[in-house]
N, CA and C of each residue as an Amber inpcrd file, in Angstrom:
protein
   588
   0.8350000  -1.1860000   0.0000000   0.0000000   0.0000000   0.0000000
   0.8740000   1.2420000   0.0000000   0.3280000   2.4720000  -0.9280000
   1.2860000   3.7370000  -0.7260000   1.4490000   4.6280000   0.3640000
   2.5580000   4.9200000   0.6060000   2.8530000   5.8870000   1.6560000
   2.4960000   7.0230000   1.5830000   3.5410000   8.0320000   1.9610000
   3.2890000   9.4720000   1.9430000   3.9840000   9.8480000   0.7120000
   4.7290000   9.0120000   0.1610000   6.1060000   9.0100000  -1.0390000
   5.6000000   9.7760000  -1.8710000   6.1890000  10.4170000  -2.7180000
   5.7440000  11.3130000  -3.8280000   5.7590000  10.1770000  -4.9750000
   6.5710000   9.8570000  -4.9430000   6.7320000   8.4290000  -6.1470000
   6.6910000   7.2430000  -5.4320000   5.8950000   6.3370000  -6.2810000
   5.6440000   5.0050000  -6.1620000   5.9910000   4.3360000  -6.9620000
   6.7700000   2.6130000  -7.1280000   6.5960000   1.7740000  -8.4930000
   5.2310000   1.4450000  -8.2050000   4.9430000   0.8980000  -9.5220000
   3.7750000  -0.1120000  -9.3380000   3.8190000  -1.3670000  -8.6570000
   4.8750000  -1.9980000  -8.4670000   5.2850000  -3.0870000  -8.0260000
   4.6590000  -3.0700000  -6.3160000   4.9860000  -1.3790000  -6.0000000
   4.2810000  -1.2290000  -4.3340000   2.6900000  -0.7250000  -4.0960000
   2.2460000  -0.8960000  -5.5360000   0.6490000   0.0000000  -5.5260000
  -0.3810000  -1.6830000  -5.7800000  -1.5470000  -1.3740000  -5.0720000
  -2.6900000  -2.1210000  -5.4730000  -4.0810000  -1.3090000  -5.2330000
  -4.8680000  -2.2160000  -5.2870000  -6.2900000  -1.8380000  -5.7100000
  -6.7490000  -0.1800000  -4.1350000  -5.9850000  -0.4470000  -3.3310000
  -6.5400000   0.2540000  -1.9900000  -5.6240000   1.5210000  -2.1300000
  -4.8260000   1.9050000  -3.1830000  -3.7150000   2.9160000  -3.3720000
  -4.9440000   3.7130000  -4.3620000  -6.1710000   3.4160000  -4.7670000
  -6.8640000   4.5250000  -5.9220000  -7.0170000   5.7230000  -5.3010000
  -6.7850000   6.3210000  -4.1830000  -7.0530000   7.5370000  -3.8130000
  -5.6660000   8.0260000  -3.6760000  -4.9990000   7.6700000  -3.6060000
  -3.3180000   7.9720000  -3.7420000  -2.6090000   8.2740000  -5.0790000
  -3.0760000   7.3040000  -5.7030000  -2.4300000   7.4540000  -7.3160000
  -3.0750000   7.2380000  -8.4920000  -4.8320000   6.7330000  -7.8920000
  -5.0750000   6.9170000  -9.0760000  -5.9600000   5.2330000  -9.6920000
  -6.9990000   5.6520000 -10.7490000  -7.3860000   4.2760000 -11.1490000
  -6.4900000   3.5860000 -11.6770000  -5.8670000   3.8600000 -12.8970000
  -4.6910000   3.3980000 -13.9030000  -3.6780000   3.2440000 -13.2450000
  -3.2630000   3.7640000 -12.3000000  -1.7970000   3.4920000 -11.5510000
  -2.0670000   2.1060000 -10.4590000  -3.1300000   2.7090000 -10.1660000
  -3.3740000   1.1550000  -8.7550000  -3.8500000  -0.1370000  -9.6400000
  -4.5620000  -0.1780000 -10.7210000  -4.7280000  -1.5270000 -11.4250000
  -3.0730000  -1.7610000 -12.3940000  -2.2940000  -0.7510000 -12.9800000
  -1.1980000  -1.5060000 -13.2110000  -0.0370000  -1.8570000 -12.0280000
  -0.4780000  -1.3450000 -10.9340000   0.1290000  -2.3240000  -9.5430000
  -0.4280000  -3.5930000  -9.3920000  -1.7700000  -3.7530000  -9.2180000
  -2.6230000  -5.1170000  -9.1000000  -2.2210000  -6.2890000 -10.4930000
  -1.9560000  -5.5040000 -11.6500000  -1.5030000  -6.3640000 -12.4890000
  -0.0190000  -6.8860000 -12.2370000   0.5530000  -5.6850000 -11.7710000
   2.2270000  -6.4230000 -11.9410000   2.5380000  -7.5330000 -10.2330000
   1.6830000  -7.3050000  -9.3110000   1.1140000  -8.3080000  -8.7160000
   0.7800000  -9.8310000  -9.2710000  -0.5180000  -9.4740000  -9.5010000
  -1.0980000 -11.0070000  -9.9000000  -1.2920000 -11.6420000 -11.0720000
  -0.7230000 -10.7030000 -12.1720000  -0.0130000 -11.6540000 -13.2110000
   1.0330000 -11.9720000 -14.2730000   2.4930000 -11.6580000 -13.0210000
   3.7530000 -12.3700000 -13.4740000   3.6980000 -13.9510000 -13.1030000
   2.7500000 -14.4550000 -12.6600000   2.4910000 -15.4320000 -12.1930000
   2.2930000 -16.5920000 -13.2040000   1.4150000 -15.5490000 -13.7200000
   0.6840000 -16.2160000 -15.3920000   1.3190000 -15.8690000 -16.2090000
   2.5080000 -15.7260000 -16.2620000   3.1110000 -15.2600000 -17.4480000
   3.1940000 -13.8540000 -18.0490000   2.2360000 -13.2620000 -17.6640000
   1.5430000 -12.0770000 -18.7190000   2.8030000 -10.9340000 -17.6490000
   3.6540000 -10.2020000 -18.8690000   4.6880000  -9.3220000 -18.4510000
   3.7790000  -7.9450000 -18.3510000   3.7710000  -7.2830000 -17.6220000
   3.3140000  -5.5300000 -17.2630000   4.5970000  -4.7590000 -17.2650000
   4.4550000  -3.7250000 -17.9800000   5.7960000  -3.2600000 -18.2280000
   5.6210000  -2.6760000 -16.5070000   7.0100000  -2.3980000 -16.0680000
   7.3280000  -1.7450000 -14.7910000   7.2480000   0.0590000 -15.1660000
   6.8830000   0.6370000 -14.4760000   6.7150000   1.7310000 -13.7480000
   6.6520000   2.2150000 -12.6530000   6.4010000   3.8340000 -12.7040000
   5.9950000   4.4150000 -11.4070000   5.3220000   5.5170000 -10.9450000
   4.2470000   5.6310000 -10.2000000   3.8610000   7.0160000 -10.2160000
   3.8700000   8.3670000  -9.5180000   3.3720000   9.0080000  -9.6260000
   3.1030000  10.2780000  -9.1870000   2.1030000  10.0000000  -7.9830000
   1.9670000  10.6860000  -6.7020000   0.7950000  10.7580000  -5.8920000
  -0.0750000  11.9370000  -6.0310000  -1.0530000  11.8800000  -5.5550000
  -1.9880000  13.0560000  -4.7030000  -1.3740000  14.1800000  -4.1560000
  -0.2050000  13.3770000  -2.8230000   0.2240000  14.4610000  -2.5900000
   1.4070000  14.9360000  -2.9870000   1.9080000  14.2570000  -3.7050000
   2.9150000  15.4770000  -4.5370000   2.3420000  16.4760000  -5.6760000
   1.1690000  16.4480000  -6.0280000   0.3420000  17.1510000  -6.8710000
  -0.2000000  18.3500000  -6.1330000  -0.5320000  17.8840000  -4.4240000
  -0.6260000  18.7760000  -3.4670000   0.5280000  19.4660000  -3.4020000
   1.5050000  19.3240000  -3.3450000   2.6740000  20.2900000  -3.0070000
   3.1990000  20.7810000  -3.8650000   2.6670000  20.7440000  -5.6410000
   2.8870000  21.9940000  -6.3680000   1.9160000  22.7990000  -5.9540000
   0.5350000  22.6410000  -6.2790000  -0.6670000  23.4010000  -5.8700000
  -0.6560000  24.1890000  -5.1920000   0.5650000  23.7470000  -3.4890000
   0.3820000  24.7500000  -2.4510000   1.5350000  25.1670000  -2.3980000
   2.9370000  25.0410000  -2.8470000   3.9660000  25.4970000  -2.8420000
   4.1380000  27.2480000  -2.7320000   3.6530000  27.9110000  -3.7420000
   3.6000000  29.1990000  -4.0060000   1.9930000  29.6860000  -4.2890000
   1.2030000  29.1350000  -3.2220000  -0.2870000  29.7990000  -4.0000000
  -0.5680000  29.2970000  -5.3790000  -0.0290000  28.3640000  -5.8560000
  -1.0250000  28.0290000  -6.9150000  -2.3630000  27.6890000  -6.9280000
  -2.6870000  27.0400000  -5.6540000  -4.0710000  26.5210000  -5.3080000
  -5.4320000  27.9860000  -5.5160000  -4.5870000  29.2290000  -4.7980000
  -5.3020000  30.0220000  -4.6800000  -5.6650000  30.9560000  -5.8340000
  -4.9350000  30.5590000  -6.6020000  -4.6440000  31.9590000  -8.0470000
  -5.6680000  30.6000000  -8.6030000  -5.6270000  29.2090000  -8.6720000
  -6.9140000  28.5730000  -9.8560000  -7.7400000  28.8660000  -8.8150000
  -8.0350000  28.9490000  -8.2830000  -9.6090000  29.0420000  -7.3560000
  -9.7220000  30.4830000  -7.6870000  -9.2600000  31.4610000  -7.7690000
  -9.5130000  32.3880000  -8.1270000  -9.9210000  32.3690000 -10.0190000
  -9.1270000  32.0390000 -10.7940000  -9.5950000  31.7120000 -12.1790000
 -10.8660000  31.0110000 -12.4920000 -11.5310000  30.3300000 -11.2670000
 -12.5180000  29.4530000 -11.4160000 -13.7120000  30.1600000 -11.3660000
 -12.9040000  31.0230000 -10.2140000 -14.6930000  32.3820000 -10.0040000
 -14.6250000  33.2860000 -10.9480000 -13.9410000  33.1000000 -11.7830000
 -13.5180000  34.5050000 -12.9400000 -14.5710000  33.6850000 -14.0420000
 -14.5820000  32.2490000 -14.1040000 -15.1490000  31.6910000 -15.2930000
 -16.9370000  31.1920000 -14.6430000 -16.8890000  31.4800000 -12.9550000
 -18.0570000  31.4190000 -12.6500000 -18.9500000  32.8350000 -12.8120000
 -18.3330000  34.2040000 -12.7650000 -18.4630000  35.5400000 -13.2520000
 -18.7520000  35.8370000 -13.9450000 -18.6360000  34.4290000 -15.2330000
 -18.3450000  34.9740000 -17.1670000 -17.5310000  35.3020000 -17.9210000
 -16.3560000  34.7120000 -17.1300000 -15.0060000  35.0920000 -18.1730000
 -15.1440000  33.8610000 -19.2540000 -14.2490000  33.9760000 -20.2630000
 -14.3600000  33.1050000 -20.7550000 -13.5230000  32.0160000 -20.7850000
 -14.0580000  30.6180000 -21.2300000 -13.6660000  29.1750000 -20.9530000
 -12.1210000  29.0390000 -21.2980000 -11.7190000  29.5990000 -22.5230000
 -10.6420000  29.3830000 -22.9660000  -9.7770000  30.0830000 -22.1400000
 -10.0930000  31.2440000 -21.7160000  -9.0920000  32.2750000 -21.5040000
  -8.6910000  32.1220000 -19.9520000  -9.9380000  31.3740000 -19.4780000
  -9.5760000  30.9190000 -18.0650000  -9.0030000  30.1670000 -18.1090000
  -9.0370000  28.7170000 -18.9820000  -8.0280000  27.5740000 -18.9730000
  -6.6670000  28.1020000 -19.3190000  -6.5040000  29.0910000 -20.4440000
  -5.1650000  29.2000000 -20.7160000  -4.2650000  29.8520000 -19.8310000
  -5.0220000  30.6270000 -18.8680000  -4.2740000  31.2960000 -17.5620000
  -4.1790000  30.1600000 -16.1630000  -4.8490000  29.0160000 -16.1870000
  -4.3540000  28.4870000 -15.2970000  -3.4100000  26.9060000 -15.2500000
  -3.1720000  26.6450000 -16.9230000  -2.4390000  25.5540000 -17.4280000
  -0.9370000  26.8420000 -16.9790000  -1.0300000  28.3810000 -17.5820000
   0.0340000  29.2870000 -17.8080000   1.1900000  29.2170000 -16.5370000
  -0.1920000  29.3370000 -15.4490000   0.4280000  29.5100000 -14.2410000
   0.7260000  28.4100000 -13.5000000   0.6050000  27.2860000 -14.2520000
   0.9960000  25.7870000 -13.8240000   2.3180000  25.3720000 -14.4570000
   2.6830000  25.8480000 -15.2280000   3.7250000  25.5660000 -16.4990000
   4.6050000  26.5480000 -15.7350000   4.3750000  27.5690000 -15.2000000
   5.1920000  28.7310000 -14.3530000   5.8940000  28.3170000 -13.3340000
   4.5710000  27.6750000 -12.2260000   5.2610000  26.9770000 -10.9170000
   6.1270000  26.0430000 -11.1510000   7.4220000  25.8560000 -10.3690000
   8.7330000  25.3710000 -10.7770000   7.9730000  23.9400000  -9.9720000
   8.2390000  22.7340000 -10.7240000   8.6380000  21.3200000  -9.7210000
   8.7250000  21.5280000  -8.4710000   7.8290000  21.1540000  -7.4430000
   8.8120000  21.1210000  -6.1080000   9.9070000  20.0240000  -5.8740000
  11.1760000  20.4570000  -5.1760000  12.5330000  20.0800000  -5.6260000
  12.4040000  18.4990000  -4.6890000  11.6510000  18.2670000  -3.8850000
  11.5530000  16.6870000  -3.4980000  11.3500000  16.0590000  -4.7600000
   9.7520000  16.6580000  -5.5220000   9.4080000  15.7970000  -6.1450000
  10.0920000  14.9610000  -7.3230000  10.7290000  16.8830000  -7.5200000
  11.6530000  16.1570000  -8.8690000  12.6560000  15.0770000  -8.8150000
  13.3220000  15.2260000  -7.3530000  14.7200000  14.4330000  -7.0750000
  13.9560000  13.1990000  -7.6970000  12.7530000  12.6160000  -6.5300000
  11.8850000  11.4820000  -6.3280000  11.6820000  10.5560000  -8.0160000
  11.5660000  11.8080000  -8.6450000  11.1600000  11.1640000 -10.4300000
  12.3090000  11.2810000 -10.8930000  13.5920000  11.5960000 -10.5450000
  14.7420000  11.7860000 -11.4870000  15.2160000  10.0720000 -10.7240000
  15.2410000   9.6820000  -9.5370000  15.6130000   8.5770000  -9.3650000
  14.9290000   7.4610000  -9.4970000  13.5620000   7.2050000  -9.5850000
  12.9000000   6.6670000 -10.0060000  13.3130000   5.8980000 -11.5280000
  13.1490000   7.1220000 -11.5170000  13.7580000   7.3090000 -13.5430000
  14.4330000   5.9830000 -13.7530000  15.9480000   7.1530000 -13.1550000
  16.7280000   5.9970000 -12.9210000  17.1030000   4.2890000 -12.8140000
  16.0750000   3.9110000 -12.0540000  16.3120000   2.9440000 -11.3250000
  15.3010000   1.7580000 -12.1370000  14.5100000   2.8130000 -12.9920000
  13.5530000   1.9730000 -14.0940000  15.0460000   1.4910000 -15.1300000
  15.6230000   2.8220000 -15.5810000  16.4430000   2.3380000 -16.3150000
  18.1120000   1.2020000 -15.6550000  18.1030000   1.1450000 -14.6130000
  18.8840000   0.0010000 -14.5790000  18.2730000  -1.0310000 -14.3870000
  16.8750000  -1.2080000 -14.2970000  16.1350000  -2.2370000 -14.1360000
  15.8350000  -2.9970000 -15.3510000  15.6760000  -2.1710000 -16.6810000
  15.3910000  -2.3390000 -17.6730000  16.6960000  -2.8690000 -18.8270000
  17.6690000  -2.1680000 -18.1150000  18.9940000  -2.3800000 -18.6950000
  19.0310000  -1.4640000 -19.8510000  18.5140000  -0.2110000 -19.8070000
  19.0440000   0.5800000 -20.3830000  18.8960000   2.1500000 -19.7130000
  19.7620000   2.6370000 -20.6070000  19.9150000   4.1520000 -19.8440000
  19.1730000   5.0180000 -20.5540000  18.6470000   6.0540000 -20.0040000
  17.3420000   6.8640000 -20.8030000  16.1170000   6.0740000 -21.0470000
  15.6660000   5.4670000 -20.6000000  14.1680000   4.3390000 -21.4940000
  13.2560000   5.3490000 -21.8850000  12.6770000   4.8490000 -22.3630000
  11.6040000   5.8200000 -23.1650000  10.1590000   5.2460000 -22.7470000
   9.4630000   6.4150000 -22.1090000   8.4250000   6.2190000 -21.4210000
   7.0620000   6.5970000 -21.5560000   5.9820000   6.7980000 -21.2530000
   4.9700000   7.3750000 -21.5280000   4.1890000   7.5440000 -19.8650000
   4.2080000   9.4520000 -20.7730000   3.7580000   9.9420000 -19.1990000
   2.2170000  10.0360000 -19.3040000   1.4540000   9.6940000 -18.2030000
  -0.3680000   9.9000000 -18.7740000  -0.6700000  10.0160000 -17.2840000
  -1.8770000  10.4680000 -17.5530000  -2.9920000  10.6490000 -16.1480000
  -3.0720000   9.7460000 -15.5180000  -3.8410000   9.6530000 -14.3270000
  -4.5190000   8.7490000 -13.5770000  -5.4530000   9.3730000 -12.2910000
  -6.2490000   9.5750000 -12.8280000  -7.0510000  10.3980000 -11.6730000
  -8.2090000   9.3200000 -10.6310000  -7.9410000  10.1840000  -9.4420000
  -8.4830000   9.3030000  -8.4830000  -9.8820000   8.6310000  -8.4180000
 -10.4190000   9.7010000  -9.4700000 -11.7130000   9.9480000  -9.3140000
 -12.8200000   9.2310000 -10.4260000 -11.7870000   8.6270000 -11.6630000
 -11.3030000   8.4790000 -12.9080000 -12.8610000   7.6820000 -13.3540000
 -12.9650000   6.9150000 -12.0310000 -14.3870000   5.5680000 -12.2110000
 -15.0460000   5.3130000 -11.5730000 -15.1350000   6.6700000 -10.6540000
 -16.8040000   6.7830000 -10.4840000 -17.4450000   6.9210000 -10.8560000
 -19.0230000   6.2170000 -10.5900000 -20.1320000   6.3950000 -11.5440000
 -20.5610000   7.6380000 -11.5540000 -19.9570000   8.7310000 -10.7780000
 -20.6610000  10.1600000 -11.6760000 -20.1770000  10.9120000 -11.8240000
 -18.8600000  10.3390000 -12.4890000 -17.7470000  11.3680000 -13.2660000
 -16.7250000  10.2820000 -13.9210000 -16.5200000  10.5800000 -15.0240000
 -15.4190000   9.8540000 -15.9670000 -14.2740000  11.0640000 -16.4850000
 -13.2480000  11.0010000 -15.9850000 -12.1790000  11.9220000 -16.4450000
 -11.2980000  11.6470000 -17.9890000 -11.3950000  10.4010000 -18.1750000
 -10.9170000   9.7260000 -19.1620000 -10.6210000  10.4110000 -20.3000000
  -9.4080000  10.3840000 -20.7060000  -8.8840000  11.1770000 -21.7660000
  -9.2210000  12.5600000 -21.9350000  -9.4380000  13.5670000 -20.5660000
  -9.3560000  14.5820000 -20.8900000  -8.1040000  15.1320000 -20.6690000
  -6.9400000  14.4790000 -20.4410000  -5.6550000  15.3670000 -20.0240000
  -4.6770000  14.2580000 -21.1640000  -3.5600000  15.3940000 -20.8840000
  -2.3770000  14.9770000 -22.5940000  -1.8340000  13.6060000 -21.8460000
  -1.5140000  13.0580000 -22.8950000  -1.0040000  11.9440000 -22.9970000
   0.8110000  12.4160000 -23.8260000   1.8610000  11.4620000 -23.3270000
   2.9560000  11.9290000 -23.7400000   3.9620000  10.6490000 -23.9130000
   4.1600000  10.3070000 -25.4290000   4.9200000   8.9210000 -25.6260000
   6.0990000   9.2460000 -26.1160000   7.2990000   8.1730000 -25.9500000
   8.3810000   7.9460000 -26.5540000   9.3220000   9.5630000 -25.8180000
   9.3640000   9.6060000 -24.2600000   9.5650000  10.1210000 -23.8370000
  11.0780000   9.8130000 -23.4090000  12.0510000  10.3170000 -23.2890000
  13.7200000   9.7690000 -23.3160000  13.8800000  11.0240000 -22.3610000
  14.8770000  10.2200000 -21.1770000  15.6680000  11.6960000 -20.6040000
  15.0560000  12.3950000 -19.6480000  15.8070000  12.6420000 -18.6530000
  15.0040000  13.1890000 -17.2110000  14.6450000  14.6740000 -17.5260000
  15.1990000  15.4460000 -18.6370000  14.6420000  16.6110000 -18.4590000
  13.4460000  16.7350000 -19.3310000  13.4640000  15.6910000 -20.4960000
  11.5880000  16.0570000 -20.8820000  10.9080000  15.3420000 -20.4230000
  11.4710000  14.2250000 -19.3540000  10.4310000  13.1970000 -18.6100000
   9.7090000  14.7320000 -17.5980000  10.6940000  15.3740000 -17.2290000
  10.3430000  16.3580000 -16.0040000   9.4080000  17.9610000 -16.6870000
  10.0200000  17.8600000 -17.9470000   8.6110000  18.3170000 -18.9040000
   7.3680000  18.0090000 -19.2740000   6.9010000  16.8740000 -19.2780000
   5.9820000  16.0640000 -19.5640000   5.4350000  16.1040000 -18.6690000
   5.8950000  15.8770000 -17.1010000   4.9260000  15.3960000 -16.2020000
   4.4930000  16.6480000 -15.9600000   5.3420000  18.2200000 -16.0360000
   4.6900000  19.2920000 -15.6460000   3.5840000  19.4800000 -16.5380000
   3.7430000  19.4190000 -17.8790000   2.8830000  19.7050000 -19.1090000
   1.5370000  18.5660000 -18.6370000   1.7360000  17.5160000 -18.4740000
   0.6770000  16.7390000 -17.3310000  -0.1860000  17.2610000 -16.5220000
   0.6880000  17.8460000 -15.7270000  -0.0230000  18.2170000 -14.4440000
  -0.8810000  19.4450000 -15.1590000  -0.5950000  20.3400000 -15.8920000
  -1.0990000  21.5970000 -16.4450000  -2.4690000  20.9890000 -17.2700000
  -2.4240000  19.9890000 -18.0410000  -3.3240000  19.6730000 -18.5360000
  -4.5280000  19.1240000 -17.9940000  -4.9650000  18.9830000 -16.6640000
  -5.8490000  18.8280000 -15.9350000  -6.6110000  20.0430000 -16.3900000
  -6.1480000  21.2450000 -16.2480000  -6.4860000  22.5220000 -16.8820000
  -6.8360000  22.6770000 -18.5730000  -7.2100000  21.4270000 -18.9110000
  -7.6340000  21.8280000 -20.6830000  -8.9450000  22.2920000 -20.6310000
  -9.6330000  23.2810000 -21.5190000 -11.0820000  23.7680000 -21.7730000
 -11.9260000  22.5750000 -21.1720000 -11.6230000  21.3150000 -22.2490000
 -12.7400000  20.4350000 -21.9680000 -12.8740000  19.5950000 -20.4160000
 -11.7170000  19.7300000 -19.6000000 -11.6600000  19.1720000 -18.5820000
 -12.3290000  20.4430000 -17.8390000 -12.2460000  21.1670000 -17.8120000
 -12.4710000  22.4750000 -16.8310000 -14.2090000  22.4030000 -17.1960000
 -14.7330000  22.9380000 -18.5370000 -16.3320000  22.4430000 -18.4820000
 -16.4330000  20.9450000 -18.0990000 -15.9580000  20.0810000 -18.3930000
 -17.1440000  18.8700000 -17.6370000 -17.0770000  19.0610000 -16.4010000
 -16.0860000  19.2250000 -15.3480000 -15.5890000  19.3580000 -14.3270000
 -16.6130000  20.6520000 -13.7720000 -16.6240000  21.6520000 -14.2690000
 -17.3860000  22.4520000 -13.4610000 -18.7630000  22.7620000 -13.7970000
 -18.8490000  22.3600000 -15.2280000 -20.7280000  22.1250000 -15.8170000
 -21.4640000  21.0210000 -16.0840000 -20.8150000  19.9020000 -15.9200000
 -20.8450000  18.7400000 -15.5440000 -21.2710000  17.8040000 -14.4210000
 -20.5380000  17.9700000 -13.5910000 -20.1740000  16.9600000 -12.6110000
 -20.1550000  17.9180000 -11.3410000 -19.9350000  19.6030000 -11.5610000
 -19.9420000  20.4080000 -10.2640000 -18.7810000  20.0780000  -9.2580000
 -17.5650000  19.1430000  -9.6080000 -17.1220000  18.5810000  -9.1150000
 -15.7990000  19.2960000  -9.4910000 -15.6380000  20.6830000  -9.0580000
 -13.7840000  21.0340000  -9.1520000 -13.9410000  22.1390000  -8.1190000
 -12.2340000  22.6040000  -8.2750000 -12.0290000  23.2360000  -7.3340000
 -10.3320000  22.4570000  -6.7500000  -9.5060000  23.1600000  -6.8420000
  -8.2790000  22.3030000  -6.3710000  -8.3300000  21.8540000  -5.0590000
  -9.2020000  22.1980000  -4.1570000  -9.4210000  20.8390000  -3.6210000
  -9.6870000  19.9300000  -3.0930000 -10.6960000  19.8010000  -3.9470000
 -11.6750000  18.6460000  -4.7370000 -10.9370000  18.1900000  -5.9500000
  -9.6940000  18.5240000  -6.5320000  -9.5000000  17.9560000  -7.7030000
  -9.0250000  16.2650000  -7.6670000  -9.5570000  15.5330000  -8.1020000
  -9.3610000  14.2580000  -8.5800000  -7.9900000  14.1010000  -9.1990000
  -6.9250000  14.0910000  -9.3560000  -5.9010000  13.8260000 -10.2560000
  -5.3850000  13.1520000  -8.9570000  -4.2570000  12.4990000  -8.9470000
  -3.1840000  11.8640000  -8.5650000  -2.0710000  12.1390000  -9.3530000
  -1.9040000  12.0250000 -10.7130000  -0.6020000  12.1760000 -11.1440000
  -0.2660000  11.4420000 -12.6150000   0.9810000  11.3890000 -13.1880000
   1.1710000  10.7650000 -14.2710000   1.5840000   9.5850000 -13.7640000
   1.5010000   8.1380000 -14.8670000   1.8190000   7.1170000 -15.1360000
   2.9780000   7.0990000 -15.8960000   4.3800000   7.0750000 -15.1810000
   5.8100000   6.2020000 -15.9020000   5.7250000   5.1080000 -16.3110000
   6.1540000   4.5860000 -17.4310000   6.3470000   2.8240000 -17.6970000
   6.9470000   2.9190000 -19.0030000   7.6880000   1.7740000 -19.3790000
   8.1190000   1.8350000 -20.6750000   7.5450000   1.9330000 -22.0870000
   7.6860000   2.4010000 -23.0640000   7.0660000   2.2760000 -24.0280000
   7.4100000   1.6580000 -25.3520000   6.9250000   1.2270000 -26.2850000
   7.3060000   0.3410000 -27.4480000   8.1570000  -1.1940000 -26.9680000
């Protein structure tokens, strides 16, 4: 089960980690669990938590500047212009410097595991919230393949995290489901694992 860790493999996540990291992250733990058994290989990874998603959010007031963008688009600003100011100011806030260490060794440790250096990965969502029956988040945030190298792995996951903030996530989320607000936000984080 997950800790307080900012990063997790999957190897330490199962089904009781979905509020930690996520639908997609806790079933490819439950898989790399219960079926190397059967043969069936799950590529290895690792993820992102909740609360390291919390500690960009609150690092420098980010939490408070989108809650503020949210009442700007509850006011009548408009959809786009609110999303593009709060992906802006997400892409702004620097990594907090645990987290990054946490994913630069991670990284790492995929690639001596894998037996190679740099692997190429694919960074994606996994939100906590992802499969409940009265909200589906599913493919509203970027997806990012054939990813090489700790500094666009550490691009990706920010460009990740920002994309929680796309138009279409921000309307279902708040005309939808009534269900945002950072926090109330559902994300956990990106999914590391190898790709091709």
């Amino acid at each position: 089960m997950a800790s307080t860790r900012r990063v997790i493999p999957f190897a330490e996540l199962g089904r009781l980690d979905v509020g930690s990291v996520g639908g997609k992250n806790a079933s490819l733990g439950e898989m790399t669990a219960h079926l190397a058994d059967a043969g069936v290989r799950v590529p290895p990874g690792f993820a992102t938590t909740a609360g390291a998603y919390g500690e960009l959010l609150d690092g420098h007031g980010l939490r408070g500047r989108i809650e503020e963008q949210i009442g700007r688009l509850h006011e009548g600003a408009a959809l786009d212009e609110v999303g593009a100011a709060i992906r802006s100011m997400t892409l702004a806030e620097p990594l907090p410097p645990g987290l990054r260490a946490e994913i630069v060794s991670a990284y790492e440790q995929l690639g001596r595991d894998e037996g190679r250096e740099d692997p190429e990965v694919a960074v994606r969502s996994s939100a906590t919230a992802e499969d409940l029956p009265e909200a589906s988040f599913a493919g509203q945030q970027e997806t990012y393949l054939n990813v090489r190298g700790t500094a666009r792995l550490l691009e990706s996951l920010h460009r990740c995290y920002a994309s929680l903030y796309t138009d279409r996530a921000i309307d279902y989320r708040v005309f939808s489901t009534g269900c945002f607000g950072p926090t109330r936000t559902v994300w956990s984080g990106p999914t590391f694992g190898p790709y091709g």
